[in-house]
N, C-alpha and C positions, 0 to 999 in steps of 0.2 A: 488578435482573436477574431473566427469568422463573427461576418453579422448575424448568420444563422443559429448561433449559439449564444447568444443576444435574446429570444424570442425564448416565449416556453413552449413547450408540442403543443401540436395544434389535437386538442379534443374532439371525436367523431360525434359524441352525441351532444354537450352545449355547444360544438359549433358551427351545425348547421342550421339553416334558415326552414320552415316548414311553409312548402311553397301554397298555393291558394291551388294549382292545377292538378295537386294530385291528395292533397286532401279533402276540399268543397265540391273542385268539379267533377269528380268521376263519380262520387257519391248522390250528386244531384242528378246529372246523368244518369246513373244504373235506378236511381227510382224513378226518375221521368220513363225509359222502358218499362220498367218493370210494369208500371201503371199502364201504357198502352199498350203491351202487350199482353195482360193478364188475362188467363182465362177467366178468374175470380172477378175481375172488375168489369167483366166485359159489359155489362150492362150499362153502363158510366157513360157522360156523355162526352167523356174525354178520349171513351178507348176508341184504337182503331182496328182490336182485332177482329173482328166481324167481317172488315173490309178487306184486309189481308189475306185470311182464311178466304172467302168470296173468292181474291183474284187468284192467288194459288190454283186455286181448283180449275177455274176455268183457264188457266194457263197451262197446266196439267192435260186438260181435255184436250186443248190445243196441240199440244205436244203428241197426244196420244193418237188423233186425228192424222196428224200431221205421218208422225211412222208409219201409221197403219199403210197409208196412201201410198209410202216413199215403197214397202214389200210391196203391194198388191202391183203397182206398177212396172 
C-alpha cells in the first residue's frame, strides 16, 4: 500500500497557516498611508501631504522651466 494513501487529503482551508505579512502588515501599512497622505487629515501633525504637494509643484516648475529652455534653445 502507497504511504500516500496512508494520509487523509490535505484541506485548503483548515490547512493553512494565516501569515502575520499579509494579514497585520499590509493593513497597518495602507492606514499608516492613508493617514499621511490624506487630504482630510492633512492638518495633523503626522501628515506629510503638504510637504509633498509643496515639492511636486516645484519639481513640476522645474521640469517646466527646464523644456521651456531645452525648445527656446
Amino acid at each position: 500500500m502507497p504511504i500516500l494513501a496512508l494520509h487523509k487529503p490535505f484541506d485548503l482551508v483548515h490547512g493553512m497557516v494565516i501569515d502575520d505579512l499579509h494579514s497585520v502588515g499590509v493593513g497597518v501599512v495602507k492606514s499608516l498611508l492613508h493617514s499621511w497622505f490624506s487630504v482630510a487629515k492633512r492638518k495633523e501633525a503626522f501628515s506629510i501631504y503638504n510637504k509633498v504637494v509643496t515639492n511636486f509643484y516645484y519639481i513640476f516648475l522645474c521640469m517646466m522651466l527646464f523644456f521651456i529652455c531645452m525648445f527656446i534653445a
